[in-house]
N, C-alpha and C positions, 0 to 999 in steps of 0.2 A: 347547197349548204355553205354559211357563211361562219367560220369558225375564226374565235381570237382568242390567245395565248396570253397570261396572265400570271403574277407570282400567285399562290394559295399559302395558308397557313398548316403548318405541319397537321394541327386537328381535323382537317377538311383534307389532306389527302389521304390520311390515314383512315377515315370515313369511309372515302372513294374506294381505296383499296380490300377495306373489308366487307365491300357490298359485290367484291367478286370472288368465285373460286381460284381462282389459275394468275399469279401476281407473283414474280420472281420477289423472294426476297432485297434483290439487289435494289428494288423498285421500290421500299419502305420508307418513309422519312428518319429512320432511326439509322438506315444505312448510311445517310448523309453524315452521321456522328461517326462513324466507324472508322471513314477515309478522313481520316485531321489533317490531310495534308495537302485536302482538294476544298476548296470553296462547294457547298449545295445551296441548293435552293430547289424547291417544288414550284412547277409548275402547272397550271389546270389550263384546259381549253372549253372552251365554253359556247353552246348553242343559245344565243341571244343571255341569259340569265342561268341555263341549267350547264350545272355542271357535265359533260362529258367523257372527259380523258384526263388521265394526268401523270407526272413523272417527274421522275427525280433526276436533275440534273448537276453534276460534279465538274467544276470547273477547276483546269490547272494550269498556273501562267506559263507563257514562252519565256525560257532562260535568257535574261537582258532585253525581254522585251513584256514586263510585269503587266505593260494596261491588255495586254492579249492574252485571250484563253483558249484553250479548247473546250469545247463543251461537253461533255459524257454520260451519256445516257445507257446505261449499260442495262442489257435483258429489258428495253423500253424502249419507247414509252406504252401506257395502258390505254392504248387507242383501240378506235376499228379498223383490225389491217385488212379487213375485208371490202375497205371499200374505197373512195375515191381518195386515195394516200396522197395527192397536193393539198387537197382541203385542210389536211391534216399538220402535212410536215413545210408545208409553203411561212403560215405562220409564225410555228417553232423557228425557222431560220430567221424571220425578217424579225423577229423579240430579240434574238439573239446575237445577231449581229450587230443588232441599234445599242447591245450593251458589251461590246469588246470581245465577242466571240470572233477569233479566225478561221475557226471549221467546226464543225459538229461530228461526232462521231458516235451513233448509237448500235444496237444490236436488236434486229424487230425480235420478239418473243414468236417466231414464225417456224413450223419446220419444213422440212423441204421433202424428206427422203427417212423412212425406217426399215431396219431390218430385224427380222425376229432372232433368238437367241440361236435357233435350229441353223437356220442360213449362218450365222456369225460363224455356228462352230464348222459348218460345212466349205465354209471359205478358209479355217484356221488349217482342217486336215489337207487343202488342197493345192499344193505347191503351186501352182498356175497363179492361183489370187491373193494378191498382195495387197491390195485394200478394201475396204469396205466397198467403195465406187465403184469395183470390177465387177460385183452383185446384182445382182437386180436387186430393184429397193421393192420391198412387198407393198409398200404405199408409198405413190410421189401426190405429194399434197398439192394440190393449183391452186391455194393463195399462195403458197410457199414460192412456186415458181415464178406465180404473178406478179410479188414484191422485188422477186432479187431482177426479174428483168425491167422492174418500173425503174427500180433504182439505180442500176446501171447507165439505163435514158436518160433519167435526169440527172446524171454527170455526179454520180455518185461512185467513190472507190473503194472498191472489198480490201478488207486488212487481214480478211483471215488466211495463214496460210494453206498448203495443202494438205497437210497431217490435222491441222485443225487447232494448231496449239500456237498463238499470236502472245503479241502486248499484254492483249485482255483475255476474257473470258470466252473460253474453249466452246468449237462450233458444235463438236459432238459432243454429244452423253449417252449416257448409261440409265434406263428409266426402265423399275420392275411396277406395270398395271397393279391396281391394287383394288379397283371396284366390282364389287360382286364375289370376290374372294375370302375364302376363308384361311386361316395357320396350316390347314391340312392342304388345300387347294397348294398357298405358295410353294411351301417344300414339297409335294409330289411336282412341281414345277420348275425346282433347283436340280443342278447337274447330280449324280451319283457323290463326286467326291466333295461339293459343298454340302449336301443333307449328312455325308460322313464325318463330316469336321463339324458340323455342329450338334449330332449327337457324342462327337468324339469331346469335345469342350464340357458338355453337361455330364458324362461318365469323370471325368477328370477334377471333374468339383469348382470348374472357373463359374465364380459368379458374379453378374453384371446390375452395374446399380447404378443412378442417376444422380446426378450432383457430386461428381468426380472434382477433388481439390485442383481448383485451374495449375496453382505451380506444381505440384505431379505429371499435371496429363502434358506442361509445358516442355515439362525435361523429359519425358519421354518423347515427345513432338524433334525436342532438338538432339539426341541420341535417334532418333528415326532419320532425320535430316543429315545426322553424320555419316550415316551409313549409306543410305540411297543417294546421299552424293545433288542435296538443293539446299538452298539457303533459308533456312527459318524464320517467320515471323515473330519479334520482339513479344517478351510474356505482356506487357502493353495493350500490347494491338487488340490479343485474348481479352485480356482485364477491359478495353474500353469496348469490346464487343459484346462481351456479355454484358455489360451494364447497361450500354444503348437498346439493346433489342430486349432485355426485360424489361424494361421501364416502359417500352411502348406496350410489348404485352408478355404478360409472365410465362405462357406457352408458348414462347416466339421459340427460347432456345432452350435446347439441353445438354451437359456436358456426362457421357456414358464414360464408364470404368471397368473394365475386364479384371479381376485379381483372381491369383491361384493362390493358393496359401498365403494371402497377404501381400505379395507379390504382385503390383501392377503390370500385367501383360500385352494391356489392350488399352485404349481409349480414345473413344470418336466427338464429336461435335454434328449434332442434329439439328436444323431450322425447319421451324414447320412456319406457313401461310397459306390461311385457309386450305384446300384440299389437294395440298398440297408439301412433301417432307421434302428434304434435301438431306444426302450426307456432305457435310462442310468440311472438316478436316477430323485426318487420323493418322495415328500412330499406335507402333508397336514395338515391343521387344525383341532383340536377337536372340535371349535366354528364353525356353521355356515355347518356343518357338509352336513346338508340337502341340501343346494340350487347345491351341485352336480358338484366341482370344479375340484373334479381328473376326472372326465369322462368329465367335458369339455375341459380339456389339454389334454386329453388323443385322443378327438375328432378331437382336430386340428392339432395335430401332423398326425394323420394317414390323413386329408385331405393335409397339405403338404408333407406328403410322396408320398402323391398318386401324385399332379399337382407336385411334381420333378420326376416323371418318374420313381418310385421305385417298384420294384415289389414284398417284400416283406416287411413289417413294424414287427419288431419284436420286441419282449415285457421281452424278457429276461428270465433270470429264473426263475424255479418251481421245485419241487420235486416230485416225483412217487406218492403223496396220492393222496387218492381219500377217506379217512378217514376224516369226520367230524371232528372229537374228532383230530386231529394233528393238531400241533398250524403250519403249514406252508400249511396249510387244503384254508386259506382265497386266497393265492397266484392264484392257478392256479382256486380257483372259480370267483375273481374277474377278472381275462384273458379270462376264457371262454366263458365269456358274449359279448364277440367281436365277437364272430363265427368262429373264427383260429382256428388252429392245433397245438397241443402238438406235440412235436420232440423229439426221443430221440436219441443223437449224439453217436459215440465211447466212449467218455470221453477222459479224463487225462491218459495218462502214463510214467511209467517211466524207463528207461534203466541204472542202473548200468554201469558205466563203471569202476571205481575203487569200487568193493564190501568194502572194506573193511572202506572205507570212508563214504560210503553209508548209510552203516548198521549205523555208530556212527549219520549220521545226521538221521535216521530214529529214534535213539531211542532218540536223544535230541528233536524232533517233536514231539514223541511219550511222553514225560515227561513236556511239552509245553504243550500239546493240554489237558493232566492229570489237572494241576495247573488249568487251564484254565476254565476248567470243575467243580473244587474244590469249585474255585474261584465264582464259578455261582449261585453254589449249597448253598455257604455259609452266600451268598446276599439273599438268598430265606428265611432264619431260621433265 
């Protein structure tokens, strides 16, 4: 198979992408509008004349060195990773190089390794196991496998690190099955004290509703970010995000509202693509803590996930602990109370194509993420 890499137009990948189930959102041409601070562009690959694969690619210049980019294909591309992955990514690199790219850096939409919510909590009560990896995985996927060691061969370098939590987008998630299931099926299939919090929310009178005023759910987002101690994204970012992803499609996103007495106490951020939902961002209140408003947002997003025909609702990232004592410990305990599956994907890699470019943006990153780090340490003292 002779495959060649080409730009497409936003209507032609958006086509491609709706002619499958399982298509990260990161992968939409409307995502390309989201990141204003990266150059996009879609590209298709193509079998003589028929369309094939395609992806959305984010390019960001090297500082003082502008004709250079990185290339970033994040949660992509929408290939065959089942089969001969040169045919595929040999292409991609030689398009991209010929236009000022220093390395590529994608993320296969591949997973490697799952564990059911049973083992997760059986690894949480058990002092000995400290990550997820100590587990046996109940399923090791062999393309999974077969990707990360093709790509290793061909002089490709993992960026993820060992917790799972990189640059980019986190190796593991949080994902509750959703096919063949009923509203009765999921909650006999949440922990004791999530089916409790979310009858305790409905007793409580918190009701949730769609079409949350973005600067609400903003200032609650940065009052959450005050408190948990990360830095929040500009009310902007929100504003140009829900305008991009509606305009492509009016079911793309939804903005949920928890209120108790008028009282915002909850509000999440849902994307769905085709049979498939995401939780994208949430926030909560420190008042009113009790009456249980992320687990009722979190209730009714997975019931419209379910009546859209979705077959998985996923919950985003986590990191490998299964450590108490790790402040990113509350993540995957407050996920596993759903009854899902932890996944662990391929991760982030990256290809070099100009080494010598590379290395300088590896070590400007490398003196970034130093500062950064200083920077944290010195807020603390």
């Amino acid at each position: 198979m002779t495959l060649t890499v080409q730009p497409i137009g936003a209507a032609e990948h958006l086509a491609f992408v709706q002619a499958h189930r399982s298509v990260s959102f990161l992968q939409t041409p409307a995502w390309g509008s989201v990141k204003t601070e990266w150059r996009s562009e879609s590209l298709g690959w193509y079998d003589g004349r028929r369309l094939v694969g395609a992806g959305l690619v984010l390019h960001r210049p090297v500082p003082r060195l502008e004709r250079y980019t990185l290339a970033y294909v994040p949660e992509g591309p929408v290939i065959e990773w089942t089969g001969e992955i040169d045919a595929w990514l040999d292409p991609l690199a030689a398009y991209l190089k010929a236009r000022g790219a220093f390395a590529i850096r994608l993320g296969p939409p591949v997973r490697t390794d799952t564990w059911c919510a049973a083992q997760v909590k059986e690894g949480i009560a058990d002092p000995g196991i400290e990550r997820l990896t100590d587990l046996p995985s109940q399923r090791v996927d062999p393309v999974g496998a077969r990707v990360t060691s093709h790509l290793r061969d061909a002089g490709w370098l993992l960026q993820s690190p060992e917790n799972g939590f990189g640059a980019g987008h986190p190796q593991y998630n949080f994902e509750l099955p959703l096919a063949g299931r009923t509203e009765d099926d999921l909650l006999r299939g949440m922990n004791q004290l999530w089916r409790r919090n979310v009858k305790r929310a409905a007793k409580e009178g918190v009701e949730v509703t769609v079409g949350e005023d973005l600067e609400a759910f903003h200032d609650l987002y940065v009052h959450t970010a005050e408190r948990d101690h990360f830095t929040p994204r500009p009310l902007r970012y929100f504003a140009t995000m829900v305008a991009a992803m509606s305009a492509e499609d009016p079911e793309r996103i939804r903005l949920y509202g928890a209120r108790h007495r008028g009282d915002l106490v909850a509000a999440a951020i849902m994307v769905r693509v085709g049979a498939q939902a995401w939780y994208s961002y949430g926030a909560s209140s420190t008042e009113k803590r009790e009456v249980r408003g992320s687990n009722a947002c979190q209730w009714a997003m997975i019931r419209d996930a379910l009546a859209a025909g979705c077959v998985v609702y996923n919950l985003r990232g986590i990191t490998s602990t299964l450590d108490a004592d790790d402040p990113h410990f509350g993540l995957i305990q407050f996920k596993v109370g759903t009854g899902g599956r932890a996944v662990r994907y391929v991760g982030e890699w990256d290809l070099p194509l100009r080494p010598m470019v590379y290395r300088a943006f590896d070590l400007y990153m490398s003196r970034r993420e130093s500062i950064r780090r200083r920077g944290r340490l010195d807020s603390m003292t």
